[in-house]
VOLUMNU-282888 format. One record per residue (C-alpha): z, x, y; residue in one letter; residue number from 0. Coordinates in Angstrom, 1 decimal, always signed. Layout:
BEGIN
[r [Z X Y] "A" NUM]
...
This chain:
BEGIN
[r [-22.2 +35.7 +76.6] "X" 0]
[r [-23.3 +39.1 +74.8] "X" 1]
[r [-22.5 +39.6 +71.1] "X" 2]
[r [-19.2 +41.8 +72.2] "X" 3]
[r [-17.5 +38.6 +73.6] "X" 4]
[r [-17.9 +36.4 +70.6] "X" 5]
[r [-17.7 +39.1 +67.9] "X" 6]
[r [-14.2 +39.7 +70.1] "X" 7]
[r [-13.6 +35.6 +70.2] "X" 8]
[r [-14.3 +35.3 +66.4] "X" 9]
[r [-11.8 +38.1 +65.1] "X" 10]
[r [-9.6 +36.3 +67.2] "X" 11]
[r [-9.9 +33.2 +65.9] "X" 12]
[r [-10.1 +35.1 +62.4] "X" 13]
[r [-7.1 +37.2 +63.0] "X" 14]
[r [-4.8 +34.0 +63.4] "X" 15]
[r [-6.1 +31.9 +60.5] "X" 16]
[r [-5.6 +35.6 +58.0] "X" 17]
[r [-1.8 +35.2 +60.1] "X" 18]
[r [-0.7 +31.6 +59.5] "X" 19]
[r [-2.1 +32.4 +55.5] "X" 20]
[r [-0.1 +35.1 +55.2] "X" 21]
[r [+3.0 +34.0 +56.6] "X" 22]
[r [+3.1 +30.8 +54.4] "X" 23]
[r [+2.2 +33.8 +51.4] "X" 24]
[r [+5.1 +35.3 +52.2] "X" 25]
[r [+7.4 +32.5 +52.7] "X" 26]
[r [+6.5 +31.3 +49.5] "X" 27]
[r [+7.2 +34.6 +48.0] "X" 28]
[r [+10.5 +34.5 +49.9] "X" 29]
[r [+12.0 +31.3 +49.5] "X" 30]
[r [+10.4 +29.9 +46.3] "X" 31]
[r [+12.2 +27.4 +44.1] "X" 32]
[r [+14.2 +28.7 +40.7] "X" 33]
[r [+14.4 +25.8 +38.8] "X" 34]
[r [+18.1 +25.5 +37.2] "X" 35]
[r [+19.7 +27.8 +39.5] "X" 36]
[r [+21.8 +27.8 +42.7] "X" 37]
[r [+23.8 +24.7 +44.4] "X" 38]
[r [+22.8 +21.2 +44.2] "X" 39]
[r [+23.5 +17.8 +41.9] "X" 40]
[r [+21.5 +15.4 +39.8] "X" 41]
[r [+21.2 +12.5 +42.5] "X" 42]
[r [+21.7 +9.0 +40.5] "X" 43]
[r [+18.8 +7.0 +39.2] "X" 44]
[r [+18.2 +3.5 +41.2] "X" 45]
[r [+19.2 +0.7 +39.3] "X" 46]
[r [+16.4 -1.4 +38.8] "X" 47]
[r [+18.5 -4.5 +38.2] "X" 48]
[r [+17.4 -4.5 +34.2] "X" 49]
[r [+21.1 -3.0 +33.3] "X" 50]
[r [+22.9 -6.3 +31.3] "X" 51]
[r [+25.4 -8.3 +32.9] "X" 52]
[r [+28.8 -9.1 +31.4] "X" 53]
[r [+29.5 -12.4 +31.0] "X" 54]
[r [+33.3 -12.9 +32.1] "X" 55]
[r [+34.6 -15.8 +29.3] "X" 56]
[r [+36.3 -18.6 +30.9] "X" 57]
[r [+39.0 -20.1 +28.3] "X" 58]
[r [+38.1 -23.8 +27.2] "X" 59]
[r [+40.6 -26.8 +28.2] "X" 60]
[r [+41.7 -28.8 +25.3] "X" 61]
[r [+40.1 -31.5 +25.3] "X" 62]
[r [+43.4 -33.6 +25.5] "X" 63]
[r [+44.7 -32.1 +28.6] "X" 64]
[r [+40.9 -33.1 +30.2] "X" 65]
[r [+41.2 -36.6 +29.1] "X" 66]
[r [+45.0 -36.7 +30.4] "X" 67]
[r [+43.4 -36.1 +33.8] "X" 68]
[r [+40.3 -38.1 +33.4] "X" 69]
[r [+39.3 -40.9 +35.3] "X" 70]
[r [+37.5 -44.0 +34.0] "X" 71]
[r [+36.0 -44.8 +37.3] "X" 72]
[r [+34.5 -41.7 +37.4] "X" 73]
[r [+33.0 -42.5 +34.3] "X" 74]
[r [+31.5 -45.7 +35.5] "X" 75]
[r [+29.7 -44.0 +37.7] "X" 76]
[r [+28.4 -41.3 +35.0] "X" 77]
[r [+27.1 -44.0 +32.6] "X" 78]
[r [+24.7 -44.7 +34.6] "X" 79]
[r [+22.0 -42.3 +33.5] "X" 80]
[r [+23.1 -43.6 +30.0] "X" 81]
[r [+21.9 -47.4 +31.0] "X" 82]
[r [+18.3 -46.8 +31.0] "X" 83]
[r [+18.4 -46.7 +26.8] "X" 84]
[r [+21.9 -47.6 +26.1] "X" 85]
[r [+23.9 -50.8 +26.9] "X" 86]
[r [+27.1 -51.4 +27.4] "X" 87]
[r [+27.9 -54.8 +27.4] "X" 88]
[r [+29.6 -56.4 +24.6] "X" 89]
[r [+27.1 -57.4 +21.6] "X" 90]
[r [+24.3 -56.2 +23.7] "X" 91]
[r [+21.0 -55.0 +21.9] "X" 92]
[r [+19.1 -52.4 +21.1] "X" 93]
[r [+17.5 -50.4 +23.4] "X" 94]
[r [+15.8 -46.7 +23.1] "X" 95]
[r [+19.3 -45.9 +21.8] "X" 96]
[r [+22.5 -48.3 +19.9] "X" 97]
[r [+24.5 -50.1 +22.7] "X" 98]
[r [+27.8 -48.3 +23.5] "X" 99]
[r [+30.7 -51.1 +23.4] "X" 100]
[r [+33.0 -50.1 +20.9] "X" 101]
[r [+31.5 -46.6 +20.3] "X" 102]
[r [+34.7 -44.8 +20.5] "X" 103]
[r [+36.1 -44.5 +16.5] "X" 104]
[r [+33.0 -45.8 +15.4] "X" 105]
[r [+30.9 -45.0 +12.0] "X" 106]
[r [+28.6 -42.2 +13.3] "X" 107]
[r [+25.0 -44.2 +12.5] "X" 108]
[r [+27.0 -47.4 +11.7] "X" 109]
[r [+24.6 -49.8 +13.5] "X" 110]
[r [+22.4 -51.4 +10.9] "X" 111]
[r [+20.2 -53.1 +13.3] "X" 112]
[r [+19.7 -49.5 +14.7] "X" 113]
[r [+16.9 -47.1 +13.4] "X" 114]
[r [+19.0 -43.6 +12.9] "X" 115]
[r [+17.5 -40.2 +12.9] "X" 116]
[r [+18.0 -38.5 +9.6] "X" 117]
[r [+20.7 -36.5 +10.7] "X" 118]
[r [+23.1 -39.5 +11.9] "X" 119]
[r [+22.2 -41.0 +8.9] "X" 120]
[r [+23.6 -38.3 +6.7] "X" 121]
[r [+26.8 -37.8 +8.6] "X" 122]
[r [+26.8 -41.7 +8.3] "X" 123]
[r [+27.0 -41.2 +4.3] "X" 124]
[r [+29.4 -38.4 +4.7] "X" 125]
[r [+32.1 -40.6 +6.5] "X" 126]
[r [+31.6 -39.1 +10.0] "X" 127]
[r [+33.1 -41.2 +13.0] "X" 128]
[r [+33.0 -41.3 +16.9] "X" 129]
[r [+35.9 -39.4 +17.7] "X" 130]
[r [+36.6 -38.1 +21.2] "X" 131]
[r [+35.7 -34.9 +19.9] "X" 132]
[r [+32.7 -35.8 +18.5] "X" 133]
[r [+31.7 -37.5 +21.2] "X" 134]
[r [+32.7 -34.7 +23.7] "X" 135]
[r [+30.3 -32.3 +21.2] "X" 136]
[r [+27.2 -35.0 +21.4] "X" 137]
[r [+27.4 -35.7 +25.0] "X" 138]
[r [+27.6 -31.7 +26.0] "X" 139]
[r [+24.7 -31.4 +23.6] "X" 140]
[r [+23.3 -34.0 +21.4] "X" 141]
[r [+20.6 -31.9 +19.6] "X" 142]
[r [+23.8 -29.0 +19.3] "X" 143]
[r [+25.7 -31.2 +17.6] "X" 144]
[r [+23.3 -33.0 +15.4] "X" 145]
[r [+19.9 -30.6 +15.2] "X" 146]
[r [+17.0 -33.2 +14.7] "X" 147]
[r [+18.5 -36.3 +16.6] "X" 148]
[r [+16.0 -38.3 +18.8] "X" 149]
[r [+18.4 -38.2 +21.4] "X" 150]
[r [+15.8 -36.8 +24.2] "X" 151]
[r [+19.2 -36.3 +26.6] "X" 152]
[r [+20.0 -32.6 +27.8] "X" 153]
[r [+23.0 -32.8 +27.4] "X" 154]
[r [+26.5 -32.6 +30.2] "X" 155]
[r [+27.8 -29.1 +30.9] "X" 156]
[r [+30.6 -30.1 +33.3] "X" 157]
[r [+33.5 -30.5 +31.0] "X" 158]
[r [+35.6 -32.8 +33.2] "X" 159]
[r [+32.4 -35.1 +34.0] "X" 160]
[r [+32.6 -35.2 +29.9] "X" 161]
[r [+36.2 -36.6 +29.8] "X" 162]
[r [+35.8 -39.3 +32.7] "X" 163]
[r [+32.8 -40.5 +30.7] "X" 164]
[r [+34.8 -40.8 +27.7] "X" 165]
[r [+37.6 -42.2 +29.4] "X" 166]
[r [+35.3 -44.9 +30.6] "X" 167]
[r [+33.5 -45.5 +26.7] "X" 168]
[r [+37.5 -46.2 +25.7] "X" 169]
[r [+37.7 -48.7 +28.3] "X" 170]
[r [+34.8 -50.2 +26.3] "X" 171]
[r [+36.6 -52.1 +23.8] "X" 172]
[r [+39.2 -54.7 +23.0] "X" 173]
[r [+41.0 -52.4 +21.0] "X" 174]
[r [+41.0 -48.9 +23.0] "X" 175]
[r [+41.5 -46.1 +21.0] "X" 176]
[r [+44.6 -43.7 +22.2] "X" 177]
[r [+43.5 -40.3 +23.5] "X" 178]
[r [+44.5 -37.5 +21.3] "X" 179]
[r [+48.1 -35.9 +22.6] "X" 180]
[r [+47.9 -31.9 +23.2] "X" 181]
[r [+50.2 -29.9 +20.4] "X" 182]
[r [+53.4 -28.8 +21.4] "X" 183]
[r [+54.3 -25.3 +21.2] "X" 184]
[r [+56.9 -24.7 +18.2] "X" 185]
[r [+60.2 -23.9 +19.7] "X" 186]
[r [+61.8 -21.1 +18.0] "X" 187]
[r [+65.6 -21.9 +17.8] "X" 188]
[r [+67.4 -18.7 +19.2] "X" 189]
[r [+70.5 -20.2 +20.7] "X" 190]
[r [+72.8 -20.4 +17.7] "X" 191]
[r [+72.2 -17.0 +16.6] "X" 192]
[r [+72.7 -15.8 +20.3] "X" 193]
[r [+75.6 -17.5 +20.7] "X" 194]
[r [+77.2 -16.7 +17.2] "X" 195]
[r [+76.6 -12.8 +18.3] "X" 196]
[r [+79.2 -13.0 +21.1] "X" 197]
[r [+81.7 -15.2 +19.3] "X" 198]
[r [+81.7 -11.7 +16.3] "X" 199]
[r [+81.8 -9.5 +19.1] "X" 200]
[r [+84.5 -11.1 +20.5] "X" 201]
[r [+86.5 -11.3 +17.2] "X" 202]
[r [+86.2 -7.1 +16.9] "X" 203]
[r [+88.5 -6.8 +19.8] "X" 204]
[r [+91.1 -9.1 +18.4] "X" 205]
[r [+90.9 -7.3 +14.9] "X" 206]
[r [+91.4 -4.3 +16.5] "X" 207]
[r [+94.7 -6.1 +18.9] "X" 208]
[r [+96.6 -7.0 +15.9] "X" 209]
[r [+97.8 -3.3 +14.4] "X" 210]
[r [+99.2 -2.7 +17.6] "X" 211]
[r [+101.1 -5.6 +17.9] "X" 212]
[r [+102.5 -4.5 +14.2] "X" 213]
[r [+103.2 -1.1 +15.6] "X" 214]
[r [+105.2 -2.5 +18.4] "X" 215]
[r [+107.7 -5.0 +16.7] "X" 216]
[r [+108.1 -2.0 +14.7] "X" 217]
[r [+109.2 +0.0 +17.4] "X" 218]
[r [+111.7 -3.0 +18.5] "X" 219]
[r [+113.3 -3.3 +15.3] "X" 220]
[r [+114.0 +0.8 +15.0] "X" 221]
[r [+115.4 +0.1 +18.5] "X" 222]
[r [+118.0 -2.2 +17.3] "X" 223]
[r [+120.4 -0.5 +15.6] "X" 224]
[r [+120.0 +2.6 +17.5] "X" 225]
[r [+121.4 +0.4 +19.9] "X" 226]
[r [+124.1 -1.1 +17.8] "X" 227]
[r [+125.3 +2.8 +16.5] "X" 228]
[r [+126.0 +3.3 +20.4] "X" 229]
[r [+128.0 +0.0 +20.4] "X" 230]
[r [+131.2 +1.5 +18.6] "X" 231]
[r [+131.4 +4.7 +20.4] "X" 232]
[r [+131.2 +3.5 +23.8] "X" 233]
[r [+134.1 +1.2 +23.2] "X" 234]
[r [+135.7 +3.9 +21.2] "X" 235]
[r [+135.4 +6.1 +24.3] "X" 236]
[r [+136.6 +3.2 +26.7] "X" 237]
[r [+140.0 +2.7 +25.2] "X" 238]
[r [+143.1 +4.7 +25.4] "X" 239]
[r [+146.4 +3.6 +25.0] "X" 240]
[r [+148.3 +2.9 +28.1] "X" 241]
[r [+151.7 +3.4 +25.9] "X" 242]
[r [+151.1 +7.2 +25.0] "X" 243]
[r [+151.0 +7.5 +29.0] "X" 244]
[r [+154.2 +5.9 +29.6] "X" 245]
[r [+156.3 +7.3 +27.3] "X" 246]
[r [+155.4 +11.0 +28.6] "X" 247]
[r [+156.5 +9.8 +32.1] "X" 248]
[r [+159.4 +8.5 +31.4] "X" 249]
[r [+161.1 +11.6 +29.4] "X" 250]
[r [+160.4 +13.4 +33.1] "X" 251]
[r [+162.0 +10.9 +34.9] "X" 252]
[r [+165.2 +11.6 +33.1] "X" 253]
[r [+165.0 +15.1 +33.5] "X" 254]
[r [+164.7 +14.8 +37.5] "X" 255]
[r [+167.4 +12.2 +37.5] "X" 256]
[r [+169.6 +14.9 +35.6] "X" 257]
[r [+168.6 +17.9 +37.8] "X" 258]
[r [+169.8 +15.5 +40.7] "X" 259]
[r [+173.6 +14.5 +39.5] "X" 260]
[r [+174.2 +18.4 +38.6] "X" 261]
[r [+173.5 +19.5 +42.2] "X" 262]
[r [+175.2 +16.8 +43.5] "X" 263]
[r [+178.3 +17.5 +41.7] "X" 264]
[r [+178.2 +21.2 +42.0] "X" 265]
């Protein structure tokens, strides 16, 4: 190959390579990007699963309408993880914790053969007892309800679990305490006031009724003698004297029988 062919096969190659560049120049030039001008949207961001979740707020049952529907045997069952450092037998001892018969309506800390924490010990001086709602409170979270308590127990989230356990502590005892009653919604006493309303509305009409029955047995009394005025006149107008008529017939009657006996004899 002389030097013409490859000085010929290198502008070629040359040539194309100054091409391609100078398209992609141009189209650069051509089409470049304006930033904040023409058509387009702000795509969303990802979520990145950091944005908060609302908690939806489920409205407590009173406690009264969950022991109303508790279950005792339920309860039996539940105690179970209790046994290991309570007992529930009647004067049983001490274990990790105080036994459990008679617990419900209790002194809180009123064992004294039982080492109390500090805490049940105070609420022991202040008067505090066992009630199912103070039992519901320490079972769903004993260090919640009484912050320092050697209770090492997490506590029972299911609410209805709570009830059949205390269902089943009241069944502990000779004397079983009664559960608390749910409140009654006042009753706002409407019906006499609705029903006096009517009875006044009712009573408008009849006010209203009387002046025209005034009105009309004074019509019928200006009607009477109206009617007794027209009494006289039609029987004024009714009679005439029959004798009148007979005398003026009877003076022509002599005259024709006159008239007669005159022709006759003439």
């Amino acid at each position: 190959m002389n030097s013409f062919e490859f000085n010929k096969i290198l502008g070629a190659v040359l040539g194309t390579v100054i091409l391609i560049m100078g398209v992609g120049f141009i189209a650069d030039a051509l089409y470049a990007p304006i930033e904040g001008d023409g058509p387009g949207y702000t795509l969303p961001e990802a979520d990145d699963g950091s944005a908060a979740v609302a908690e939806v707020e489920v409205a407590a049952v009173p406690l009264a309408e969950l022991l109303a529907a508790s279950s005792a045997s339920n309860g039996s069952r539940l105690i179970r993880s209790c046994a290991a450092c309570h007992s529930v037998d009647p004067g049983g001892p001490n274990k990790s914790g105080p036994p459990l018969y008679e617990i419900v309506g209790a002194a809180i800390g009123g064992n004294a053969t039982f080492a109390y924490s500090e805490v049940l010990s105070q609420m022991n001086q202040d008067g505090g007892t066992w009630t199912y709602a103070a039992l519901n409170s320490f079972i769903e979270s004993p260090k919640g309800f009484a912050e320092g308590t050697k209770m090492t127990y997490p506590g029972m989230r299911k609410e209805q679990d709570r009830a059949d356990l205390l269902a089943y502590l009241q069944s502990l005892s000779e004397n079983p305490v009664d559960f608390p009653t749910a409140e009654a919604a006042p009753v706002v006493e409407e019906t006499a006031t609705e029903e006096a309303a009517p009875v006044v509305e009712e009573a408008a009409p009849a006010a209203t009724e009387a002046p025209a029955a005034e009105e009309t047995s004074t019509v019928q009394e200006e009607a009477a003698p109206v009617a007794e005025e027209a009494t006289p006149v039609a029987a004024a107008e009714e009679v005439t004297p029959p004798a009148a008529v007979q005398e003026e017939t009877a003076p022509a009657a002599s005259e024709m029988s006159e008239i007669g006996m005159l022709l006759a004899g003439g």
